[in-house]
C-alpha positions in Angstrom: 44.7 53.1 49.1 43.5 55.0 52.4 45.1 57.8 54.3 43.1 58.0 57.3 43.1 61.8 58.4 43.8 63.3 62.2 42.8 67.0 62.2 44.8 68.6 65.1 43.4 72.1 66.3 44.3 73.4 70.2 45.4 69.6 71.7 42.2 68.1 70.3 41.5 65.8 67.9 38.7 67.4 65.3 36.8 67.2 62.0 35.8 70.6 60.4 33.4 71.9 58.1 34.9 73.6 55.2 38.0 74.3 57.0 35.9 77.0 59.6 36.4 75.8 62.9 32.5 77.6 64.4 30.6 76.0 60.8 28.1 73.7 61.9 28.8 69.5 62.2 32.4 70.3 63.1 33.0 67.3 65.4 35.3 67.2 68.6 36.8 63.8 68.9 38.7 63.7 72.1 42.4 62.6 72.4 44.0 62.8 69.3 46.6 60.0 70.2 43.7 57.6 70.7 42.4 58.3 67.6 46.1 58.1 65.4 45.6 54.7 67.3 42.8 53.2 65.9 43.6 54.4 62.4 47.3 53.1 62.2 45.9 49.5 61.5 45.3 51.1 57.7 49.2 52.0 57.9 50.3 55.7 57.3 47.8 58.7 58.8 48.0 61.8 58.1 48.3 64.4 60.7 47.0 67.7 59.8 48.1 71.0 62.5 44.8 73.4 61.7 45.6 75.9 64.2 49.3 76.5 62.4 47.5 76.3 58.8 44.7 79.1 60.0 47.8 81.2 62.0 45.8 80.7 65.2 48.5 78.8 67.0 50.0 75.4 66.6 50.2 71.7 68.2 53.9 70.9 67.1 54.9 69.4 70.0 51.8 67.1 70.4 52.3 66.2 66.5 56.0 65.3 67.1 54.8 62.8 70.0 52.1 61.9 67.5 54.9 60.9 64.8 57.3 58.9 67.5 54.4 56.8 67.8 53.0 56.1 63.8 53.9 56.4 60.1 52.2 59.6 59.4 52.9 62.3 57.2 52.5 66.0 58.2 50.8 69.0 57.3 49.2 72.3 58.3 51.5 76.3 58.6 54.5 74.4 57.5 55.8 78.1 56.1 59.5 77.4 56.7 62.3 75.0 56.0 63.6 74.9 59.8 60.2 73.7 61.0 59.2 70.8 58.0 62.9 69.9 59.2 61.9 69.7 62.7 59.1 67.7 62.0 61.3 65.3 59.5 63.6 64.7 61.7 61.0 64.1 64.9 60.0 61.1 62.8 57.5 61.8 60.0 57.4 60.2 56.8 56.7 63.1 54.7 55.8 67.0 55.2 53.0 68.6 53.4 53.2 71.9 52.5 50.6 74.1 50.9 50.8 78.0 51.3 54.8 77.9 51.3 55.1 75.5 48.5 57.5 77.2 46.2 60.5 76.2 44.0 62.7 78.1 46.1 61.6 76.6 49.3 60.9 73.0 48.4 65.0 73.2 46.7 66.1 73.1 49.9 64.4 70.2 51.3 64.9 66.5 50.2 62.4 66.0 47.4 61.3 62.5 48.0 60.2 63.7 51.8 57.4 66.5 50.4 54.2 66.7 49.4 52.6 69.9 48.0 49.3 70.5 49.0 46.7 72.2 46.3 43.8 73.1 47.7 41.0 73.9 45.4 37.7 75.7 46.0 35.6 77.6 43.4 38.0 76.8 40.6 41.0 78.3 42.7 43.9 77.2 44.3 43.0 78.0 47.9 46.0 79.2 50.6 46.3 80.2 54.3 44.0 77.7 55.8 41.7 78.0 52.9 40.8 82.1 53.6 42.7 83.3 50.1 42.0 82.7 46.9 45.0 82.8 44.2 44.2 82.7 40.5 46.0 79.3 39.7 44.3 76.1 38.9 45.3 73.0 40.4 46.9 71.9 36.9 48.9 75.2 37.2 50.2 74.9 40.4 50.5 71.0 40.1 52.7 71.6 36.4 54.8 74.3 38.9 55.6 71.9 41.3 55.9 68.9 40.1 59.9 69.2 39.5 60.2 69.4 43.5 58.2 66.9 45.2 57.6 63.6 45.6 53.3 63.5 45.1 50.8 65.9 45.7 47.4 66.3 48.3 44.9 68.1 46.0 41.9 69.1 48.5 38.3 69.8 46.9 37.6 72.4 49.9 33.7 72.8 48.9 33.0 69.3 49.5 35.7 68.8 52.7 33.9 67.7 56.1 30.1 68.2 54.0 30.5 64.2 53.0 29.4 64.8 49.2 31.5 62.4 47.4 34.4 62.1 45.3 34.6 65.0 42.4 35.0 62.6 39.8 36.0 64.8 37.6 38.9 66.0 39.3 40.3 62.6 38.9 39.8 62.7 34.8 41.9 66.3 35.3 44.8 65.4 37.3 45.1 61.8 35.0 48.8 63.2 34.0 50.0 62.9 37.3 48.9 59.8 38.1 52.7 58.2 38.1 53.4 60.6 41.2 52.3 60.4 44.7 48.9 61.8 44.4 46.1 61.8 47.3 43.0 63.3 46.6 40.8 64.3 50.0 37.3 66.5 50.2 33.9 64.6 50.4 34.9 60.6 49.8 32.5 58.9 51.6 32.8 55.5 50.6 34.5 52.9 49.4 33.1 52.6 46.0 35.0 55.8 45.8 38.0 55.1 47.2 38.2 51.9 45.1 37.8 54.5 42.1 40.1 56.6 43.2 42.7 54.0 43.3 42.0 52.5 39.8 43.0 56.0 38.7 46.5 55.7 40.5 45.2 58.0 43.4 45.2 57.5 47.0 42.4 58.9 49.2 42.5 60.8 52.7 39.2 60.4 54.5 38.3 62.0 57.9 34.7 62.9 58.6 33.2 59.9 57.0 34.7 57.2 59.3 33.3 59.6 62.6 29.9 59.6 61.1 29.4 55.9 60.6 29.1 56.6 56.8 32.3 54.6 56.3 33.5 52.0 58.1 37.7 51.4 58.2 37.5 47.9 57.4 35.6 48.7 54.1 38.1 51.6 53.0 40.9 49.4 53.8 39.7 46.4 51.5 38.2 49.3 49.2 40.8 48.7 46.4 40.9 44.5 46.6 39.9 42.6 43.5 37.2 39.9 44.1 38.6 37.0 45.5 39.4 34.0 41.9 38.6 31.5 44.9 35.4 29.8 44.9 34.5 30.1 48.4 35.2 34.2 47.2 38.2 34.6 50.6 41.2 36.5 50.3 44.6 34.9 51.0 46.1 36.6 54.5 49.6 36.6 55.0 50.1 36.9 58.9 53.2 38.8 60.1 54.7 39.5 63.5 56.6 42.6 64.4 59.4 41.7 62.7 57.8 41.0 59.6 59.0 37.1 59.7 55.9 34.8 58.3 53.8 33.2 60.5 51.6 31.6 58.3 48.7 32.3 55.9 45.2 32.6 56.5 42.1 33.8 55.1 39.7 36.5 55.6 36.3 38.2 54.1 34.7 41.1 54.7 33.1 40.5 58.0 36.3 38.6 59.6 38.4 42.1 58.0 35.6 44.4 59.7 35.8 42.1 62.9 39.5 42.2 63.2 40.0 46.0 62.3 36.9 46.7 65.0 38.6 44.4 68.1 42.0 45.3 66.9 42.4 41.0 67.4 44.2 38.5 64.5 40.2 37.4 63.3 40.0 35.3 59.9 37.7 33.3 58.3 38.2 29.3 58.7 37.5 27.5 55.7 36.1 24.6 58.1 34.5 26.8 61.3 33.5 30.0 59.8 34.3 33.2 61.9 37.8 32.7 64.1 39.0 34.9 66.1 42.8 33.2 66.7 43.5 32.6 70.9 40.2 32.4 71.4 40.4 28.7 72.8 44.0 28.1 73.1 45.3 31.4 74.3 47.3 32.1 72.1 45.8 35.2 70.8 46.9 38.3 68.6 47.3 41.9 69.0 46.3 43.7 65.4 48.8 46.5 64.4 48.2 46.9 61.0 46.6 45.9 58.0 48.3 46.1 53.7 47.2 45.2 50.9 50.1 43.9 48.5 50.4 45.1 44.8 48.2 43.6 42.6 45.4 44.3 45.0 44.4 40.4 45.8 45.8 39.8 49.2 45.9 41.0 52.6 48.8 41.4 54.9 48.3 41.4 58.7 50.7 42.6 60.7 50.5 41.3 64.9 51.8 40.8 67.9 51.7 37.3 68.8 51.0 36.0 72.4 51.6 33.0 73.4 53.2 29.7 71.9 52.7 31.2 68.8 50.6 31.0 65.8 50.7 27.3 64.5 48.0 24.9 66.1 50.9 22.5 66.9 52.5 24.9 69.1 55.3 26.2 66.9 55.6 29.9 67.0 55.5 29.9 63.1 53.4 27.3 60.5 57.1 26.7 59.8 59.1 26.1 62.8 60.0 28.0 65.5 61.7 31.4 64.5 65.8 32.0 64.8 68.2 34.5 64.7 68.2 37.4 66.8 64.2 37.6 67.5 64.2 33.8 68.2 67.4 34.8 70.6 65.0 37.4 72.2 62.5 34.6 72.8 64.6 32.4 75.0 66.1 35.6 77.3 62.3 36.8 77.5 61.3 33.4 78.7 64.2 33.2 81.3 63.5 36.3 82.5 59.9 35.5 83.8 61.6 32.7 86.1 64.9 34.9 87.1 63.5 34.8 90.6 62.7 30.7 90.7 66.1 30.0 89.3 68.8 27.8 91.5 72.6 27.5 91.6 74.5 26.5 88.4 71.4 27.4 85.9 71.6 29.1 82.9 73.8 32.0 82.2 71.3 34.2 81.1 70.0 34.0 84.7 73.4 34.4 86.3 73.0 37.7 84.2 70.0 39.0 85.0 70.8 38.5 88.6 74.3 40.4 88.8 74.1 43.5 87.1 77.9 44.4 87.7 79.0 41.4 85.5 77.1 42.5 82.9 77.9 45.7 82.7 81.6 44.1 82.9 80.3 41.6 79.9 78.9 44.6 77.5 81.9 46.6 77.9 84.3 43.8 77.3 82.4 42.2 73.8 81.6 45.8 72.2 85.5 46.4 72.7 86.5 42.8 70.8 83.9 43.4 68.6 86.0 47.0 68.0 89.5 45.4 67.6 88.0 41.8 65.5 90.3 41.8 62.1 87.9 39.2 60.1 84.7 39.1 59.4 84.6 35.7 60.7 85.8 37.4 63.9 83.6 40.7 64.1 80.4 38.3 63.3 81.2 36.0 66.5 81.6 39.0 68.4 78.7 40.6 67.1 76.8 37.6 68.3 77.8 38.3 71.9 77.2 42.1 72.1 73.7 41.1 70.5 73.3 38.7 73.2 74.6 40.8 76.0 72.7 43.7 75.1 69.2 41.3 74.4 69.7 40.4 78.3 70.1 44.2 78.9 67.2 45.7 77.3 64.7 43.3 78.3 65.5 43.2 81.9 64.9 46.8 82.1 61.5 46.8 80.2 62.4 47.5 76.8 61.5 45.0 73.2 63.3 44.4 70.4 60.2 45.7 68.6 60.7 49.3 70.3 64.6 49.2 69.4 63.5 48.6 65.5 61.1 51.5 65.9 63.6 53.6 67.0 66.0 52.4 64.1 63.5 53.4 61.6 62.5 56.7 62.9 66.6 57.9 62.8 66.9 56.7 59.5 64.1 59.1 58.6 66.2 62.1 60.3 67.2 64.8 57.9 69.5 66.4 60.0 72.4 64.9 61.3 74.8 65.1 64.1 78.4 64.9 64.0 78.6 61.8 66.0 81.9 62.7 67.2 82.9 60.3 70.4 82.4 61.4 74.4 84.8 62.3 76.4 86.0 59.1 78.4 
C-alpha cells in the first residue's frame, strides 16, 4: 500500500534532497494543509516535522491542526515521551520516532501507537536528521526494537528526494520482518515498485515522485491490485458514504481511478457508456474522500459524500433503499431545516424546534435526564432515541454534521491521555 509523505519544515510544505534543506531540486510546495488534502484520498499520510528532526525549530502546532483534519502518522525530533504524547493525543494515528528510539523510551509509550524509524545511509543507521552516523545496521537496530513497536519506517537516505528507485535489495534483507508494520521510503518512483514492495508485505512512503509528475496518485493507489478475472479487465467498486453504509457497487479502470483521484469527484467506468463521472446529468453528484483497496488486493473501495437524492438512478439514496437509523434521522431534520423559514402553523415538530430555541434547550435537558434515571434497557433505548433526536435538531441548526461529530469520536478514542471526567459544578 501507499503512504503519501508531507515534509513540514518552517510552516511550508517541502520535498528535500537527501535530507539538506540548501541541496539542489529541494521543492517548495506551498500550504501544507492543501497538500495533506489532496493526498488523504489514498487514506493515512504521513506527516514528517524536518525542522524538529534537524533541531532547527519545529511546526508542532501546524502538525497538530494537520492531524485534527487526517489519519496521518507522525514523525520528525520526537526525542521525548511528553511530546509523541502530545501529538497522540492531538489526534495522530501513530508516532515515529527515529533518534530517541530506545527500549527505555518506547516502554513507556503504548506499543501498538509507535513506529521506529531506521534510517540508513552508507550501510549505517543514520540519526539526528540524517547528520550522524551510528555503527548499527538496520537489521541491528530493527532485531533491538522490534520487542517495542508496532512496524518500522526504514529510510534508504542516499536515494531520498534523488528519485532512483526502490533498493531492492533492502527488501530481500528486512524479509523477517515482514509480519510487522513495515514501510520502506527513499527513491520509489513508481508503481511497479510499490506493487513490489507490497508483494513483500511492505508498505511504501512516496513524496518527491508524485511532485515531479513521475508518479501519478491514482497509479500508486491501484499499485498493488491484481488484474481484474473480468473479461471486460474492470475492478468491482464498492461506493461508501461517510458513514461507511453501502451505496452501491460500481466499476472502475485505470483512467476512471486516475480521473476520480484528479477531480476528487465519484468517476467510474459504465459497462454500457464508458467514462461516468456520477451527477454529471442528474445532479446528484459526489465528493471523493478517499480511496481502499480491500485485502486480497481485487477491489476498490470509494469512500464519498453524496449530494443530492442519492446514489441509485431511481432516486433512492442507496441501490438498496433509502438509508435508516440515526444518519437516515439526520436526513429528514437536514431537509426540514432548509424550509424552517417557509414553514406554517401546526407543521412538523422538528420545525416547531428549530424555531424556538428555549424549548429545545428545555427538550435536551429534560430527555438526557430520563435517559439518566431509565431502569430497562427497553427504557434507556427509547430515551436514547429522543436525546439523539433532540441533539440531531441541535447540531444541525447551528452548522455542525453528523460526519464532523464521528470525526471527533474517533480522534478521542485515539487519546492516550485521559482526563478525570469528573462532573461540573451545577
Amino acid at each position: 500500500m501507499i503512504v503519501p509523505s508531507v515534509d513540514v519544515l518552517e510552516g511550508r510544505a517541502v520535498q528535500l534532497v537527501g535530507g539538506e534543506p540548501g541541496a539542489p531540486g529541494a521543492l517548495d510546495l506551498g500550504d501544507p494543509m492543501a497538500l495533506a488534502e489532496k493526498l488523504s484520498v489514498a487514506g493515512e499520510i504521513a506527516i514528517v516535522d524536518l525542522g524538529a528532526a534537524l533541531g532547527t525549530g519545529d511546526d508542532e502546532a501546524l502538525i497538530a491542526s494537520l492531524v485534527k483534519r487526517f489519519p496521518a502518522r507522525v514523525g520528525g525530533g520526537i526525542r521525548s515521551v511528553e511530546k509523541a504524547m502530545r501529538l497522540l493525543d492531538a489526534g495522530a494515528t501513530k508516532v515515529i520516532l527515529g533518534t530517541a528510539a530506545t527500549p527505555e523510551l518506547l516502554s513507556r509509550l503504548p506499543k501498538e501507537r509507535c513506529i521506529a524509524a531506521l534510517d540508513e545511509s552508507g550501510g549505517h543507521v543514520v540519526t539526528h536528521g540524517w547528520q550522524q552516523q551510528t555503527e548499527l545496521t538496520v537489521e541491528q537496530g530493527m532485531a533491538r526494537l522490534a520487542p517495542h513497536v508496532s512496524g518500522f519506517l526504514v529510510t534508504s537516505v542516499d536515494r531520498e528526494g534523488r528519485e532512483q528507485g526502490l533498493d531492492q535489495n533492502l527488501l530481500l534483507r528486512l524479509a523477517r520482518y515482514r509480519e510487522m508494520d513495515v514501510t520502506i521510503a527513499g527513491g520509489i518512483t513508481s508503481a511497479a515498485e510499490i506493487r513490489v514492495a507490497d508483494q513483500h508485505g511492505f508498505d511504501a512512503q512516496v513524496g518527491m515522485a508524485f511532485h515531479t509528475g513521475k508518479l501519478l496518485l491514482a497509479d500508486a493507489i491501484a499499485a498493488p491490485l491484481k488484474p481484474s478475472d473480468r473479461p471486460d479487465g474492470l475492478w468491482p467498486t464498492l461506493v461508501v458514504d461517510v458513514h461507511g453504509i453501502a451505496l452501491g457497487l460500481a466499476y472502475s479502470n485505470r483512467e476512471s481511478l486516475r480521473k476520480a483521484v484528479e477531480t476528487r469527484r465519484g468517476v467510474y467506468w459504465s459497462r454500457q457508456r464508458g467514462l461516468w463521472i456520477k451527477g454529471e446529468s442528474s445532479g446528484d453528484r459526489q465528493d471523493l474522500l478517499g480511496v481502499a483497496l480491500d485485502c486480497d488486493r481485487d477491489t476498490l473501495r470509494f469512500t464519498v459524500r453524496q449530494h443530492g437524492r442519492g446514489f441509485c438512478h431511481e432516486g433512492w439514496e442507496t441501490c438498496f433503499g433509502d438509508r435508516i437509523g440515526i444518519p437516515a434521522e439526520g436526513r429528514r431534520v437536514e431537509e426540514r431545516l432548509k424550509t424552517v423559514a417557509d414553514a406554517k402553523p401546526g407543521g412538523s415538530y422538528t420545525h416547531r424546534l428549530l424555531s424556538d430555541p428555549a424549548l429545545l434547550r428545555s427538550k435536551l435537558i429534560e430527555e438526557a435526564g430520563e435517559l439518566a434515571d431509565a431502569k430497562s434497557a427497553e427504557h434507556a433505548a427509547e430515551e436514547f432515541a429522543d436525546v439523539v433526536y433532540f441533539s440531531l435538531v441541535r447540531l444541525l441548526q447551528a452548522g455542525g454534521t453528523l460526519e464532523e461529530v464521528e470525526r471527533i469520536l474517533e480522534q478521542r478514542a485515539r487519546r492516550v491521555t485521559r482526563r478525570p471526567g469528573d462532573a461540573k459544578p451545577g
